[in-house]
Backbone as CSV, one residue per row, in Angstrom:
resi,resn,N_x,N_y,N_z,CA_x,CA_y,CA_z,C_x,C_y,C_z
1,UNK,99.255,147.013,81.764,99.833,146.370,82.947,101.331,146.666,82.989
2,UNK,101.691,147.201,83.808,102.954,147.810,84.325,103.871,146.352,84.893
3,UNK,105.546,146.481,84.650,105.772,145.539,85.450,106.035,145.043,86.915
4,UNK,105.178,146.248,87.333,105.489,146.068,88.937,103.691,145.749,88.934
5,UNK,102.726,146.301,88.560,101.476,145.534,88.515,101.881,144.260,88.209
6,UNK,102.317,143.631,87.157,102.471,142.245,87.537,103.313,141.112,88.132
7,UNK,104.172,141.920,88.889,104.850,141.795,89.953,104.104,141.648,91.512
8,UNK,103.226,142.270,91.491,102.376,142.360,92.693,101.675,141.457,92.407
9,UNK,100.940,140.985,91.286,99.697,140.113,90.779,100.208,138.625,91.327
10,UNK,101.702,138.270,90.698,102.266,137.038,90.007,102.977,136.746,91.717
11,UNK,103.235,137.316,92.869,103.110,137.445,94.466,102.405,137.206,95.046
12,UNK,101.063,137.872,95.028,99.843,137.145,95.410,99.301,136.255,94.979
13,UNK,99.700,135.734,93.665,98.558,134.079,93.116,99.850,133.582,93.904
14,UNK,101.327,133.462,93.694,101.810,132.720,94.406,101.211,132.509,96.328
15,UNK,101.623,133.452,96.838,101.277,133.017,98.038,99.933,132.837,98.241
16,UNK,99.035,132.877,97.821,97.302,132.467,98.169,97.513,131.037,97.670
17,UNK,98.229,130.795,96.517,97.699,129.452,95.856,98.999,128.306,95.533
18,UNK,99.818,129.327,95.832,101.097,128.096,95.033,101.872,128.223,93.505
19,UNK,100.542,128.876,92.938,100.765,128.927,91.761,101.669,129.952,91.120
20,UNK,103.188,129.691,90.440,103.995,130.495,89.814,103.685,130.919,88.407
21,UNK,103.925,131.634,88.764,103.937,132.639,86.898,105.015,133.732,86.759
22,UNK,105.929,132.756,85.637,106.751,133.407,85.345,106.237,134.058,84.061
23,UNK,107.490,135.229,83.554,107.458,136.160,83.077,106.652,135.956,82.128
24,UNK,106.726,134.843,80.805,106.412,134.297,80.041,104.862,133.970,80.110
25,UNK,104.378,134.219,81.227,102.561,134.327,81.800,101.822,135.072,81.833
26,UNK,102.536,136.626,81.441,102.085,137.699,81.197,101.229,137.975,80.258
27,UNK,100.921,137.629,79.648,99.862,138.227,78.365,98.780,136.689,78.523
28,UNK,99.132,135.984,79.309,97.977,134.894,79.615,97.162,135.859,80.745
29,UNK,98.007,136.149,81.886,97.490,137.325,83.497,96.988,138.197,82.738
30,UNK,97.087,138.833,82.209,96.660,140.091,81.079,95.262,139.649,80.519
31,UNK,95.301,138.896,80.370,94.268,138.323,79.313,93.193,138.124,80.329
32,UNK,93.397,137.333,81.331,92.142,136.484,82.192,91.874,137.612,82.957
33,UNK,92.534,138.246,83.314,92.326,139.928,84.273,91.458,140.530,83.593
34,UNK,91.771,140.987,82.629,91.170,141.892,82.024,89.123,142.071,82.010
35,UNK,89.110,140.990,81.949,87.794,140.834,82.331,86.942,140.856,83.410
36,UNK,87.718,140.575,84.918,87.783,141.069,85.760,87.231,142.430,86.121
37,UNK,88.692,142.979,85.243,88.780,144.630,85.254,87.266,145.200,85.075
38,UNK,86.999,144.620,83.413,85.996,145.391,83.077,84.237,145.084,84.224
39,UNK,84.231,143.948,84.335,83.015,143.298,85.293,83.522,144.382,86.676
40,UNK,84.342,145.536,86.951,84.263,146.651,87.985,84.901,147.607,87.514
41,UNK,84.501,147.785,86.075,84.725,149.295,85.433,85.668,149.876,86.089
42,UNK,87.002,148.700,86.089,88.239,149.641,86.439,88.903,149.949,84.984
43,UNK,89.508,151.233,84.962,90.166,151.551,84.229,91.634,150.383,83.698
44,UNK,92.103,150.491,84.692,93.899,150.023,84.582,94.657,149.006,85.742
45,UNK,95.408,148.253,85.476,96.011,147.442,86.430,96.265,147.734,87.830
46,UNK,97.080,148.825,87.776,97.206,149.704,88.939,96.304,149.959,89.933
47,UNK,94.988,150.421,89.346,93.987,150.552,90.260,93.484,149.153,91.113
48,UNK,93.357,148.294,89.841,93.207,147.317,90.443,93.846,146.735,91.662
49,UNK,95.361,146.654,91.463,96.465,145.966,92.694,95.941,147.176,93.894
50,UNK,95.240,148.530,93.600,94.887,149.027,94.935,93.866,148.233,95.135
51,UNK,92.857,147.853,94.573,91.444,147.165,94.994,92.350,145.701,95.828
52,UNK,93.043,145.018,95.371,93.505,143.859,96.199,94.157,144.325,97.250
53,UNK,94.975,145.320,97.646,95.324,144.976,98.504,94.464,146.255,99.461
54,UNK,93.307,146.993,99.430,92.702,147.265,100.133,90.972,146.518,100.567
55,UNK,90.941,145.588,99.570,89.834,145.047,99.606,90.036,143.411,99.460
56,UNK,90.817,142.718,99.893,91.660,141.463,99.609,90.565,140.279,99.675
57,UNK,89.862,140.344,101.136,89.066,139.339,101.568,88.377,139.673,100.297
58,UNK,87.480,140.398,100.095,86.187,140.301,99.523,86.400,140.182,97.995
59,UNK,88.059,140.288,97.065,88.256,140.478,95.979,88.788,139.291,95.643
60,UNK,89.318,138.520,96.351,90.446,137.639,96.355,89.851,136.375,95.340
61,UNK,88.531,135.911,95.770,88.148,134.684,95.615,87.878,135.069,93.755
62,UNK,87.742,136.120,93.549,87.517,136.227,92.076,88.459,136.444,91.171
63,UNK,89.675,136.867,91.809,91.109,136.816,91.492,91.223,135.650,91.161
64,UNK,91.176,134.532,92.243,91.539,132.983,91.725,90.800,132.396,91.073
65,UNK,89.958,132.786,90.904,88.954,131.863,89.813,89.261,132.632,88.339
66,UNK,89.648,133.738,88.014,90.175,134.519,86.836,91.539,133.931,86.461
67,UNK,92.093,133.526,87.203,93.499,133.466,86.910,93.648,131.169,86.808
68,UNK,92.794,130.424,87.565,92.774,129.393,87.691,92.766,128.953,86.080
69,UNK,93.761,127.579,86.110,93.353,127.305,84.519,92.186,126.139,84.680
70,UNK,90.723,125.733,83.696,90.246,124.970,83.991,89.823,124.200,82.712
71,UNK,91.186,123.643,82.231,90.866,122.982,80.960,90.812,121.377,81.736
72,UNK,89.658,120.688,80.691,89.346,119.446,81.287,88.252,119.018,80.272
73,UNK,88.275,117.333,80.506,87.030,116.622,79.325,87.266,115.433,80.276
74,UNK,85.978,114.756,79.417,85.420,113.569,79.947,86.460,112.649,79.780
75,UNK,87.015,111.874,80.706,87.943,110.664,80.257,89.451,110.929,79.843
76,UNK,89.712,111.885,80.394,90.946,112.653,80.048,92.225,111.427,80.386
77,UNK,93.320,111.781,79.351,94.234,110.925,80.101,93.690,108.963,80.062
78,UNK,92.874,109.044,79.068,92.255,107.729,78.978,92.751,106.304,79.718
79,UNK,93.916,106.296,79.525,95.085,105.239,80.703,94.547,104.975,81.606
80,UNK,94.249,106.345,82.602,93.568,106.259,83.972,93.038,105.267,84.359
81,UNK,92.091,105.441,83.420,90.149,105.038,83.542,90.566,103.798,83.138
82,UNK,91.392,103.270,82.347,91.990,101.499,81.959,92.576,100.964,82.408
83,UNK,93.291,101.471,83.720,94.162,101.090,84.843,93.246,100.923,85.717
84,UNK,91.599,101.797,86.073,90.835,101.603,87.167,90.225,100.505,86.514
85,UNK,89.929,100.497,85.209,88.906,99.376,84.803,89.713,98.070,84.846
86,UNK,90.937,97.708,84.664,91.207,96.767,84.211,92.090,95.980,85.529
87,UNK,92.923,97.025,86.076,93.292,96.088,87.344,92.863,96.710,88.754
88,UNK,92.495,97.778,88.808,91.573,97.726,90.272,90.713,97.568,90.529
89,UNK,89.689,97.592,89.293,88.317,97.492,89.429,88.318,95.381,89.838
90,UNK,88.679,94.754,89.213,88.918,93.272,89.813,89.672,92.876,90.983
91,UNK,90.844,93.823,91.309,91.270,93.520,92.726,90.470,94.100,93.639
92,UNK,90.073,95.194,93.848,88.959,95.404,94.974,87.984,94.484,95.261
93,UNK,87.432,94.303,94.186,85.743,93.201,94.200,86.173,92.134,95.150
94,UNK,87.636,91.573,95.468,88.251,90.430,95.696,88.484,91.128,97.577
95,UNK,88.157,92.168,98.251,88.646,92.721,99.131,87.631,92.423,100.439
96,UNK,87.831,92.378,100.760,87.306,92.200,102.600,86.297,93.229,102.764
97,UNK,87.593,94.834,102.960,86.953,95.750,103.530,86.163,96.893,101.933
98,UNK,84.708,96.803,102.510,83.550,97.343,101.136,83.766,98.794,100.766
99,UNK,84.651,99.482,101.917,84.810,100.982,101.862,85.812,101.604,100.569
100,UNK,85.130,102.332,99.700,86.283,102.134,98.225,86.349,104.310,98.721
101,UNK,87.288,105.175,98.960,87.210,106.059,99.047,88.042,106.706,97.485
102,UNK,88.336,107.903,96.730,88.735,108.468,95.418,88.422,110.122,95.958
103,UNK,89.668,110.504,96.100,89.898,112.091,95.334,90.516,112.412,94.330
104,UNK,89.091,113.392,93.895,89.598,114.402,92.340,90.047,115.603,93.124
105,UNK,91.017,115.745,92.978,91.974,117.091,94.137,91.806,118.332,93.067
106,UNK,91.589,118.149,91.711,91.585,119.474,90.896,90.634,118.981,90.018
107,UNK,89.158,119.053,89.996,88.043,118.904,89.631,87.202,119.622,88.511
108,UNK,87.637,120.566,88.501,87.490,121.761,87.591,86.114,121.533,87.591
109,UNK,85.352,121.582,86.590,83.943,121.702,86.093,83.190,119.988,86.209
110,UNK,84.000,119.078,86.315,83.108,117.638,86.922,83.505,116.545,86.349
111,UNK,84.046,116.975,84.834,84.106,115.845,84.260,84.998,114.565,84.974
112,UNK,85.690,115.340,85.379,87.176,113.991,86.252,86.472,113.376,87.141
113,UNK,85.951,113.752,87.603,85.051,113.368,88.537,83.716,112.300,88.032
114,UNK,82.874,112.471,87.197,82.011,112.189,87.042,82.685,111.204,85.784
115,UNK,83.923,110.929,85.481,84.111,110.179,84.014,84.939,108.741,85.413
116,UNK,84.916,109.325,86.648,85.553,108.190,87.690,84.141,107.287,87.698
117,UNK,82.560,108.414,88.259,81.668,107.610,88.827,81.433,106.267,87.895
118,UNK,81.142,107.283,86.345,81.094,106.005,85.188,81.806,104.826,85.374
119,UNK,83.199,105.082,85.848,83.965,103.786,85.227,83.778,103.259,86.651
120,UNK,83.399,103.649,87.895,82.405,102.722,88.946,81.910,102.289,89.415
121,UNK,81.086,103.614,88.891,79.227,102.896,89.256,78.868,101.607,89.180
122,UNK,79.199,100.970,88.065,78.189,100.153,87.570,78.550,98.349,88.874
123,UNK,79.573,98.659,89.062,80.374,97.664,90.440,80.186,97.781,91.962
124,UNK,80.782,99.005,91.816,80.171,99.246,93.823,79.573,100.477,93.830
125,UNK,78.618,100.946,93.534,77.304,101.869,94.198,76.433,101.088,94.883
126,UNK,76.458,99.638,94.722,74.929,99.142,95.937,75.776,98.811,96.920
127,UNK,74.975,98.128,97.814,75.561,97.333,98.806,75.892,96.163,98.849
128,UNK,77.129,96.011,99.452,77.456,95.981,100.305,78.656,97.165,100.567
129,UNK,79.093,97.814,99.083,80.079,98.809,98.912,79.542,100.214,99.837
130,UNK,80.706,100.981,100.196,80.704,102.423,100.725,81.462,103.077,99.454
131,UNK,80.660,103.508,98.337,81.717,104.070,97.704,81.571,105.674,97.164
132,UNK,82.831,106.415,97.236,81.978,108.208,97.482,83.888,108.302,97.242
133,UNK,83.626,109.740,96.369,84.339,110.139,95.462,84.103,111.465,95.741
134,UNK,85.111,112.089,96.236,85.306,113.219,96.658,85.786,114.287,95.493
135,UNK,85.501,115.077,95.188,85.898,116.262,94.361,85.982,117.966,94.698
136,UNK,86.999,118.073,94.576,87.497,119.542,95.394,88.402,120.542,94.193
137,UNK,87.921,121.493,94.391,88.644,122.054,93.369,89.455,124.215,94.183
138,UNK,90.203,125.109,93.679,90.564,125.910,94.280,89.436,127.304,93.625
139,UNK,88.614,126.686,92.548,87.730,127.427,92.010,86.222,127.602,92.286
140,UNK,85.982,128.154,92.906,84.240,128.432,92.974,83.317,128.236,91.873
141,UNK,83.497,128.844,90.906,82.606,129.187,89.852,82.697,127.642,89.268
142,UNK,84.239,127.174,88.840,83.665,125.881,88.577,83.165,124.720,89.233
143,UNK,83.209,125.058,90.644,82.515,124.053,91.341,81.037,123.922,91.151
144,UNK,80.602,125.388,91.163,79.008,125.206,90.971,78.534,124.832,89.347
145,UNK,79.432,125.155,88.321,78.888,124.348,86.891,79.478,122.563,87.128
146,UNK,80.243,122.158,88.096,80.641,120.549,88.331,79.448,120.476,89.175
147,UNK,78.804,121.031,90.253,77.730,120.205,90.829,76.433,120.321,90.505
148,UNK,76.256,121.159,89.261,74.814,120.944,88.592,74.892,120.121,87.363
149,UNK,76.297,119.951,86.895,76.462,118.413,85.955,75.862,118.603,84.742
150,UNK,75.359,119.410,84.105,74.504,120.420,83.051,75.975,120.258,81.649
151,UNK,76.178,119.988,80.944,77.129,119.804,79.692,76.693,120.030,78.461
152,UNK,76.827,120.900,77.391,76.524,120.966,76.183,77.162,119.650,75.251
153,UNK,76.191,119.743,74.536,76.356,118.394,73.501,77.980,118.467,73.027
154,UNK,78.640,119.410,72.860,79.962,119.243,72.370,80.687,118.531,73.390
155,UNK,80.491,118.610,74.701,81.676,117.613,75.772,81.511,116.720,75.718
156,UNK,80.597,115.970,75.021,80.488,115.050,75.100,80.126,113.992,74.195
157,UNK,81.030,114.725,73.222,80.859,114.265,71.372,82.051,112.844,71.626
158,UNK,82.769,112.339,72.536,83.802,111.688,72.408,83.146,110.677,73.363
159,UNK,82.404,110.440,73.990,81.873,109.625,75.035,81.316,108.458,74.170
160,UNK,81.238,106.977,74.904,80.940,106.308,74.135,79.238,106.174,74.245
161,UNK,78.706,106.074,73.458,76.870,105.449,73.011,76.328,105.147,74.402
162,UNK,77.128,103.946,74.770,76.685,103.291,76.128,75.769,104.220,77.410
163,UNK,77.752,104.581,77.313,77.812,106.054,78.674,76.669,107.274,78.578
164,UNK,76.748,107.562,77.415,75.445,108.511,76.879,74.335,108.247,77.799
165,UNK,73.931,107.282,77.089,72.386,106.306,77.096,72.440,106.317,78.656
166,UNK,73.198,105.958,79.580,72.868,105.365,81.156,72.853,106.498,81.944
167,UNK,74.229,107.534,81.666,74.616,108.694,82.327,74.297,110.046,82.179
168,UNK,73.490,110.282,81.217,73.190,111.543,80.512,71.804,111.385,80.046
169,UNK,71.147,112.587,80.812,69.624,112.964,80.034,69.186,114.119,79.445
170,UNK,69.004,113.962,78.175,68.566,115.756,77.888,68.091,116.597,78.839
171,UNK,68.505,117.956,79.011,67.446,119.010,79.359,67.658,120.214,78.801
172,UNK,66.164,120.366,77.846,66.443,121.806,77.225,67.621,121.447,76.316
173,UNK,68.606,122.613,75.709,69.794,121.761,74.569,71.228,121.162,75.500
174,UNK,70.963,121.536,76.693,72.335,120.656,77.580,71.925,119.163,77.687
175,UNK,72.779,118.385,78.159,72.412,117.297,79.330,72.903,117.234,80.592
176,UNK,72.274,116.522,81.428,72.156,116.167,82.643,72.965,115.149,82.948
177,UNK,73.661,115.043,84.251,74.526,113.739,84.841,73.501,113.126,85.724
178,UNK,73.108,111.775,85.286,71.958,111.199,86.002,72.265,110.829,87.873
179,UNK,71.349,110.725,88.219,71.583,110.546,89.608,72.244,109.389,90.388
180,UNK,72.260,108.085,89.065,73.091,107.401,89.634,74.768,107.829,89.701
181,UNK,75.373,108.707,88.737,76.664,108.812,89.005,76.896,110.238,89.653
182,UNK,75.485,111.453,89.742,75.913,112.605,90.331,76.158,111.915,91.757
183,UNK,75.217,111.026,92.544,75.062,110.406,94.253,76.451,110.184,94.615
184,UNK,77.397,109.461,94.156,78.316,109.049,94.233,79.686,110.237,94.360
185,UNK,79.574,111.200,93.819,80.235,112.442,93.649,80.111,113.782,95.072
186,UNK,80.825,114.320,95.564,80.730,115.157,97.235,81.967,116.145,96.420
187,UNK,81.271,117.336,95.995,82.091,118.898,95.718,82.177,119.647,97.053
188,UNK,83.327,120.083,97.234,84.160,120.728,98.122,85.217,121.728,97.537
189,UNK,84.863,122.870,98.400,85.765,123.899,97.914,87.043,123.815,98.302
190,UNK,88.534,123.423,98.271,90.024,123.531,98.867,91.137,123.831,98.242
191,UNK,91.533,124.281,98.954,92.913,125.281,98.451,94.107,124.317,99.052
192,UNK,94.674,123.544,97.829,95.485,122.562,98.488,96.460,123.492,99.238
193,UNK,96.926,124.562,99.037,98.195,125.152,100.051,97.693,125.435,102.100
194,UNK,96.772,125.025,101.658,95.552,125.407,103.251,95.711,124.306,103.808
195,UNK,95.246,124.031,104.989,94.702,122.949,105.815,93.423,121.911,104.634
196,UNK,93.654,120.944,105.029,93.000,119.718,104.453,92.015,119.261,105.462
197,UNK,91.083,118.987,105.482,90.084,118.897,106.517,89.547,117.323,106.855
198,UNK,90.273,116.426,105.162,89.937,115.164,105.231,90.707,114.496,105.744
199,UNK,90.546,113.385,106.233,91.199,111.962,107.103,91.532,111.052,105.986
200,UNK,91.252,110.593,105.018,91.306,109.604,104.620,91.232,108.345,105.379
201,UNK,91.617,107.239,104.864,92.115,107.203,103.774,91.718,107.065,102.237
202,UNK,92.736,107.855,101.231,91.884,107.664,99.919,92.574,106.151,99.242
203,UNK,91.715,105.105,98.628,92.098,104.242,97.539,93.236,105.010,96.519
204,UNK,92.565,106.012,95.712,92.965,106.417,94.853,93.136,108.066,95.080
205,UNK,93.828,108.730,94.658,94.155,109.893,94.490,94.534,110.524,93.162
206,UNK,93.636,111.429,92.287,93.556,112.152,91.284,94.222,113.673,91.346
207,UNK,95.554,113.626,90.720,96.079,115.235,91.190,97.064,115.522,89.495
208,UNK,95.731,115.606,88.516,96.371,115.660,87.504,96.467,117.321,86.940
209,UNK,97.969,117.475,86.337,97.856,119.050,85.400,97.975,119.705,86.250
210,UNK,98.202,119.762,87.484,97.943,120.876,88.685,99.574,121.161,89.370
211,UNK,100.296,120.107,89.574,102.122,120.322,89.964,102.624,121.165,89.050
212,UNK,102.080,121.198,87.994,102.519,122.111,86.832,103.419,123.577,86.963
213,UNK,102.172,123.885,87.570,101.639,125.060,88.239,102.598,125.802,89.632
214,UNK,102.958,125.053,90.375,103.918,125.024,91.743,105.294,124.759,91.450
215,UNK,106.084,125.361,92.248,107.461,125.630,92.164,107.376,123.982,93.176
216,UNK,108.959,123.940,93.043,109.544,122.547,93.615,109.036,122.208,94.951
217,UNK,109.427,123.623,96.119,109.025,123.285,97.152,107.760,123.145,97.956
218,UNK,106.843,123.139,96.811,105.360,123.390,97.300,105.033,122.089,96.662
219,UNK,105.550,121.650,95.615,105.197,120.408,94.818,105.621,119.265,96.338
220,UNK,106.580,119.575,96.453,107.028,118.316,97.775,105.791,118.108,98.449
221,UNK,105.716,119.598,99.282,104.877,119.862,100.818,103.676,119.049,99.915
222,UNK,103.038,119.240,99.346,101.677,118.747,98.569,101.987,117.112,98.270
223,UNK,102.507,116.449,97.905,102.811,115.087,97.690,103.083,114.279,98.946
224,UNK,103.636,115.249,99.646,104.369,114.594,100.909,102.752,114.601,101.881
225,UNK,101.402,115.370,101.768,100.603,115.263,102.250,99.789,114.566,101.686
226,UNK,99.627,114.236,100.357,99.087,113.110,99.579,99.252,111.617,100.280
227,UNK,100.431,111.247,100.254,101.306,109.857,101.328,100.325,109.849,102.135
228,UNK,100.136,110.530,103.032,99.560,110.706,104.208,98.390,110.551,104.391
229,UNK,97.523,110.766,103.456,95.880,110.452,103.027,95.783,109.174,102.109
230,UNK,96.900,108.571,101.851,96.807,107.241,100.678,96.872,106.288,101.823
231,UNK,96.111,104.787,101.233,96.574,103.964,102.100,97.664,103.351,101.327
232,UNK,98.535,102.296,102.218,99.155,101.656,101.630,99.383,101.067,100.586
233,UNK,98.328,100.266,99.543,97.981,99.833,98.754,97.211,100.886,97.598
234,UNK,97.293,101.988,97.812,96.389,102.891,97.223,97.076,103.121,96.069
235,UNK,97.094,104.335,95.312,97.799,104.941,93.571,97.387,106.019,93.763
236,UNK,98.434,106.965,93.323,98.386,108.169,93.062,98.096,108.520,91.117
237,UNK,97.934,109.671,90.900,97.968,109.937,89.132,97.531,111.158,89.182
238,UNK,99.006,111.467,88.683,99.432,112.828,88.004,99.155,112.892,86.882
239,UNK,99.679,114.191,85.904,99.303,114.942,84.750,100.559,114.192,83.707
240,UNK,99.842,114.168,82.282,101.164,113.093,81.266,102.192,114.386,81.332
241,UNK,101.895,114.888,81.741,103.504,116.288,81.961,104.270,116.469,83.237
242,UNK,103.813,115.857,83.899,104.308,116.118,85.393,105.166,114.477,86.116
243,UNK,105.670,114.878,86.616,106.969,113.601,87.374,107.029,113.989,88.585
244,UNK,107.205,112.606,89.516,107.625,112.939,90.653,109.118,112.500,90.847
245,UNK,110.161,112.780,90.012,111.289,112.316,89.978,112.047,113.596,90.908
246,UNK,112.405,113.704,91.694,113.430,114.507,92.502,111.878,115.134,93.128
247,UNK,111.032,114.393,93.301,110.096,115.328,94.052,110.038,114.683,95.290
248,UNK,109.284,113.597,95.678,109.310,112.669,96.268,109.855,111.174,96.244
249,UNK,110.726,110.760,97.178,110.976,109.223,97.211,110.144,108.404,98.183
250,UNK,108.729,108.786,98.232,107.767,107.939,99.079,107.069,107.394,97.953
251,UNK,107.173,107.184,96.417,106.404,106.780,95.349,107.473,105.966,94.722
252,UNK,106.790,104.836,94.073,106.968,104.082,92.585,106.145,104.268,91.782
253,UNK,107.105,104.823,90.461,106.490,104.816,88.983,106.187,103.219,88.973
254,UNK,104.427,102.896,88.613,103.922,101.707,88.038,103.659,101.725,86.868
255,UNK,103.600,102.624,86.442,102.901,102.860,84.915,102.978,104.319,84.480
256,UNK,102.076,104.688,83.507,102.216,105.593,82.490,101.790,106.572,83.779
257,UNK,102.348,107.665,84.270,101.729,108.703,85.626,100.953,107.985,86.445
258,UNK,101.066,106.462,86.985,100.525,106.264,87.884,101.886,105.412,88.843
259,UNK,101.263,106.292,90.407,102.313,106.067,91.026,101.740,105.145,92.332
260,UNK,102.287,104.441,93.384,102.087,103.725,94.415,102.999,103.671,95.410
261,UNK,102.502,103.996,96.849,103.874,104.107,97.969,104.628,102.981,97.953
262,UNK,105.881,103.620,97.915,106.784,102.735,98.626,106.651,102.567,99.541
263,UNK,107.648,101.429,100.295,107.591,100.406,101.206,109.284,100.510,101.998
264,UNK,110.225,101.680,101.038,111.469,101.536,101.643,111.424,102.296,103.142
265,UNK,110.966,103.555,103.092,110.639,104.009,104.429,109.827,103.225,105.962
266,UNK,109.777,102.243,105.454,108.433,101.922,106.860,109.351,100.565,107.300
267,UNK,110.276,100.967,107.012,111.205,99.108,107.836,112.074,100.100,109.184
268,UNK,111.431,101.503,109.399,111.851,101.644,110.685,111.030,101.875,111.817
C-alpha cells in the first residue's frame, strides 16, 4: 500500500462514513483490506483504489464493512444496564404514556441490543406497554449475524445463570436468542452521516464507541441530530472514552457517559 493508496482509501471511508483515519491507522487499513483484496484476487492496493473508484456503487458496501470496527459483548459498559435497571426501569412503570421507544445507533452483531431486551423484557413486553428497540448499524454483514441472534458459547461465558436459562437456547454448538427478547428488537441498516428515516421520539439513545471514530465537526452534526429524536426527559450514552465536552451544550453529564437534555435553550 502506497501512500497515496492510502490517501485515497482514508478520503473515501471519510466521506461515505465520517470515519477518520489518521496516519497511525495504516497497518490496521492494511490489515482489514487485505482480505478484501484477496476474496477478488487483486494483486495490490492500487488496483484496488481503481476497482473503487470505477466500480464504487457495487464495491463500496464491502469496503465499509472491511474497514468498520465491530468489537462488542453482552452487557458492555455494565453502568448502562444499572442505570436502566435501577432508575428508569421504576420511573417509567410510574408513567402515563405505555410507549417506551430505545436506539442501539451502532449495533454491531446484537449483543447491545439484545443485552437492552434482557434488562426489559421482563417489565414492559406485555400490555399495556409499546415497547420496541430499534437497532441499526453502518455494517451489513453484522446486521445479518445480530438478526439471527446465533452466539457461540464463549460470548456468553460472562452472562449471568438466570439470563442463560430464559434468553438462550441451544442449537447445534451455538445458542439462540429466544423469541421473547429477539420480538422486541427491529435491525435496520443506517449510515448515521445519511438521512435518518426515524421520527422518534427515542426514551433512550445508545451511541456508544462510535464518536471515536469522527472528527469534531461530524461529532456535532450527529449529536445535534440525536437532541432532535430524544424526548425531553430521555438519556443519551456514549462510549467510557468519548465526551461531549466542547461538543455539544444541548446535554448534562448525569453520570458515568450518561447524558440528558438540557433545559437552558428552550426558555426562548
Amino acid at each position: 500500500m502506497t501512500q497515496a493508496d492510502f490517501e485515497f482509501i482514508r478520503d473515501l471511508a471519510y466521506s461515505q462514513t465520517g470515519i477518520v483515519l489518521p496516519d497511525r491507522k495504516r497497518h490496521m487499513v492494511y490489515s482489514r483490506l487485505c482480505r478484501r483484496l484477496r476474496a477478488l484476487r487483486i494483486n495490490d492496493f492500487r488496483q484496488y483504489c481503481l476497482l473503487l473508484q470505477q466500480q464504487q456503487e457495487q464495491e463500496l458496501g464491502h469496503f465499509i464493512n472491511a474497514l468498520t470496527t465491530n468489537l462488542t459483548s453482552f452487557f458492555r459498559e455494565k453502568h448502562h444496564f444499572e442505570f436502566l435497571r435501577d432508575e428508569l426501569i421504576p420511573r417509567w412503570q410510574k408513567r402515563a404514556d405505555k410507549r417506551l421507544r430505545i436506539w442501539s445507533s451502532a449495533c454491531s452483531t446484537g449483543e447491545e441490543p439484545y443485552s437492552i431486551a434482557m434488562t426489559l423484557e421482563p417489565f414492559f413486553a406485555k400490555s399495556p406497554w409499546d415497547l420496541k428497540i430499534l437497532a441499526t448499524d453502518l455494517d451489513t454483514n453484522v446486521l445479518t449475524k445480530a438478526e439471527a441472534g446465533l452466539y457461540p458459547p464463549e460470548n456468553l461465558e460472562n452472562l449471568p445463570g438466570k439470563l442463560m436459562d430464559k434468553y438462550f437456547q441451544p442449537k447445534g454448538n451455538v445458542f439462540k436468542v429466544t423469541d421473547d427478547a429477539q420480538k422486541l428488537v427491529f435491525f435496520r441498516q443506517l449510515n448515521l452521516l445519511e438521512s435518518w428515516p426515524m421520527q422518534g421520539p427515542f426514551d433512550v439513545i445508545f451511541c456508544r464507541n462510535v464518536l471515536i471514530y469522527f472528527d469534531n465537526p461530524t461529532k456535532k452534526k450527529i449529536i445535534s441530530k440525536f437532541r432532535q429524536l430524544l424526548s425531553d426527559d430521555g438519556y443519551l450514552f456514549i462510549g467510557h472514552s468519548e465526551t461531549l465536552h466542547h461538543i455539544s451544550d444541548e446535554f448534562d453529564l448525569i453520570g458515568q457517559t450518561i447524558y440528558r437534555p438540557n433545559r437552558r435553550l428552550n426558555h426562548f
